[in-house]
N, CA, C and O of each residue as an XYZ file, in Angstrom:
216
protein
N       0.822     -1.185      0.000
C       0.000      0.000      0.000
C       0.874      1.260      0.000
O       0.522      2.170     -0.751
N       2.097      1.441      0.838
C       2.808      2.500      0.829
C       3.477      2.332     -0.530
O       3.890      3.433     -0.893
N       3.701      1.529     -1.280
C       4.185      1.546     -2.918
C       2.601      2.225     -3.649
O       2.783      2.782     -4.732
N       1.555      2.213     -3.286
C       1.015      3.230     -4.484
C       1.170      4.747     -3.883
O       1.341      5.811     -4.478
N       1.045      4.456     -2.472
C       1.619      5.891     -2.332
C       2.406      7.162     -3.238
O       2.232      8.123     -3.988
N       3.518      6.227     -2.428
C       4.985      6.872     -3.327
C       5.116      6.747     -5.160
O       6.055      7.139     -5.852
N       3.910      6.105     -5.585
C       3.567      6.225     -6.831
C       3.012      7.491     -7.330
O       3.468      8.305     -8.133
N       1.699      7.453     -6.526
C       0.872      8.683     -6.620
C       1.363      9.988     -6.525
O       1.081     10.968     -7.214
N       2.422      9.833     -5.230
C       3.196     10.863     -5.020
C       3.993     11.647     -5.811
O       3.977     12.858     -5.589
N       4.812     11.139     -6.843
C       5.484     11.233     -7.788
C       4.651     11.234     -8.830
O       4.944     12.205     -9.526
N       3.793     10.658     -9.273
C       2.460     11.218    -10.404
C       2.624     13.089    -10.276
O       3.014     13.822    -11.185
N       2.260     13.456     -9.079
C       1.572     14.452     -8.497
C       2.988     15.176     -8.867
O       2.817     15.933     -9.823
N       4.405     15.171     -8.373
C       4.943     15.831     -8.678
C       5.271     16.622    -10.301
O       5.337     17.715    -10.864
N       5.384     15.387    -10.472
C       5.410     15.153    -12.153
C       4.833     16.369    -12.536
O       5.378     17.383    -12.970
N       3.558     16.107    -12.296
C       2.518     16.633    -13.276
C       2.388     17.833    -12.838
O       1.930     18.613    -13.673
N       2.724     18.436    -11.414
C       2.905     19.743    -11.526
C       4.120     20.924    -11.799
O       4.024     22.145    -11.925
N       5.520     19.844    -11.839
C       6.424     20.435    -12.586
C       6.119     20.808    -13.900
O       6.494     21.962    -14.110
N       5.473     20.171    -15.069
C       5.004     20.108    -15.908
C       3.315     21.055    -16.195
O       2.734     21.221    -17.268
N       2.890     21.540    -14.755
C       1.951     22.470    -15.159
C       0.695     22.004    -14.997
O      -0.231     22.753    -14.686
N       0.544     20.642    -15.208
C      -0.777     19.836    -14.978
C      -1.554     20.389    -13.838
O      -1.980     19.460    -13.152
N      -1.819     21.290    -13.485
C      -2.703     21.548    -11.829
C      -3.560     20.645    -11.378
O      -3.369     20.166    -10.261
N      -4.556     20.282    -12.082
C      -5.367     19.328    -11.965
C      -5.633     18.393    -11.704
O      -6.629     17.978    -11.112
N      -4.235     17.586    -12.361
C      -4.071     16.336    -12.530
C      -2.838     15.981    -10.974
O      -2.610     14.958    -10.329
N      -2.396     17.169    -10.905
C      -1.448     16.690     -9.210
C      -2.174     16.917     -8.584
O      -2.012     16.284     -7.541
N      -3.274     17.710     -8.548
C      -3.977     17.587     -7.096
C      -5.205     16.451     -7.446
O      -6.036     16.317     -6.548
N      -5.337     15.862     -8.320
C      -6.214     14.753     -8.323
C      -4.859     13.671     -7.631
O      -5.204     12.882     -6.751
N      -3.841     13.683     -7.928
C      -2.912     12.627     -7.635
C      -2.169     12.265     -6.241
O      -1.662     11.273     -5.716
N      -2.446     13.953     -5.869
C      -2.269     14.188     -4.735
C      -3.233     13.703     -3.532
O      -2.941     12.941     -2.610
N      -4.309     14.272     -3.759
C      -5.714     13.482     -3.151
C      -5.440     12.202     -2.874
O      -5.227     11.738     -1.754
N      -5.447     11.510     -4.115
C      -5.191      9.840     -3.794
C      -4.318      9.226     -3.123
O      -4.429      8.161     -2.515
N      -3.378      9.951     -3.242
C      -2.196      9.728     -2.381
C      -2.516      9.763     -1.314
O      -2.630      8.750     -0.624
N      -2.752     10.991     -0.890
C      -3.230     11.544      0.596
C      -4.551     10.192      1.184
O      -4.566      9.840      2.363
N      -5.417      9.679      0.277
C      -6.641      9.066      1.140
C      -5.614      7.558      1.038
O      -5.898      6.836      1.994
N      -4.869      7.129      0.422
C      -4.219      5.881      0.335
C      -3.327      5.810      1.901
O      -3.174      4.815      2.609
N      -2.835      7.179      2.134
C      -1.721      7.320      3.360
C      -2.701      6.918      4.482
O      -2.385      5.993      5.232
N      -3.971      7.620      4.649
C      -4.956      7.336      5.719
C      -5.818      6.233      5.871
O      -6.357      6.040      6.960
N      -5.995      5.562      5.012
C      -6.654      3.757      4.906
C      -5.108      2.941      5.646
O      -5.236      2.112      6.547
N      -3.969      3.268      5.194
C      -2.422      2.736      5.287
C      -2.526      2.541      7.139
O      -2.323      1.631      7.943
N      -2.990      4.067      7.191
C      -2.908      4.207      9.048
C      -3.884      3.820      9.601
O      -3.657      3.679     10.803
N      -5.249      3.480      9.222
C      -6.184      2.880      9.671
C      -5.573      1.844     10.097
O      -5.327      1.476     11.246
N      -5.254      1.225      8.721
C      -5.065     -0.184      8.930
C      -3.930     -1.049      9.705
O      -3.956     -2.273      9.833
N      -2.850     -0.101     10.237
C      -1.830      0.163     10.574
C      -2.525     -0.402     11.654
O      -2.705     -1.607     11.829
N      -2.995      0.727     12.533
C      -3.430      1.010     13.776
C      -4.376     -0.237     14.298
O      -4.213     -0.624     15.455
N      -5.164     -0.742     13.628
C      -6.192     -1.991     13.516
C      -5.028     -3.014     13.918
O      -4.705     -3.446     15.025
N      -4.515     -3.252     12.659
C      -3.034     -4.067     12.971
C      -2.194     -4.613     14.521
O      -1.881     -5.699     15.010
N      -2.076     -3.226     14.888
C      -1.531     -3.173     15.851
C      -2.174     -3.959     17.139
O      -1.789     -4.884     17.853
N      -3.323     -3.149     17.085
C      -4.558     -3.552     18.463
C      -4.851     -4.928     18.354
O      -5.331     -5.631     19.242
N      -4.573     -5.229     17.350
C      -5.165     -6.869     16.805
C      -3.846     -7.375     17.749
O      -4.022     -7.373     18.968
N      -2.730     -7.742     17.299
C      -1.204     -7.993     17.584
C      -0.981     -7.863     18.818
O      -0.194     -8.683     19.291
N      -1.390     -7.140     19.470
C      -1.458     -7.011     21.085
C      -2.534     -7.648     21.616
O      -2.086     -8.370     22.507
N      -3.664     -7.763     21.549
C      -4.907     -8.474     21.841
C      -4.238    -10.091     21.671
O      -4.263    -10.988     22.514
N      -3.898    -10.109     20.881
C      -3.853    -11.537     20.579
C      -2.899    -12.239     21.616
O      -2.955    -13.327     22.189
N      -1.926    -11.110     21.635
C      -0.016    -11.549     22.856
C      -0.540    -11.634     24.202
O      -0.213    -12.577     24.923
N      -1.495    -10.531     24.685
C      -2.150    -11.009     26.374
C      -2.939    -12.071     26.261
O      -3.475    -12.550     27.260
């Protein structure tokens, strides 16, 4: 999941070195909601992993 990140991320740069406005902050967005499902799931992860060790 952190590999489409750093995909998106670099989309986004791309495309606004290049002028695209639109298209980095569409890329950017995705990026950004991919980072926060990442930490959801992170965090879920975690609580699970400890629940399970007591």
């Amino acid at each position: 999941m952190l590999r489409w990140i750093v995909i998106f991320l670099i989309i986004a740069l791309i495309a606004a070195i290049f002028g695209f406005g639109g298209i980095a902050a569409g890329a950017a967005s995705i990026a950004k909601i991919i980072f926060y499902i990442f930490l959801v799931l992170l965090v879920i992860g975690l609580i699970m992993h400890l629940a399970r060790r007591a």
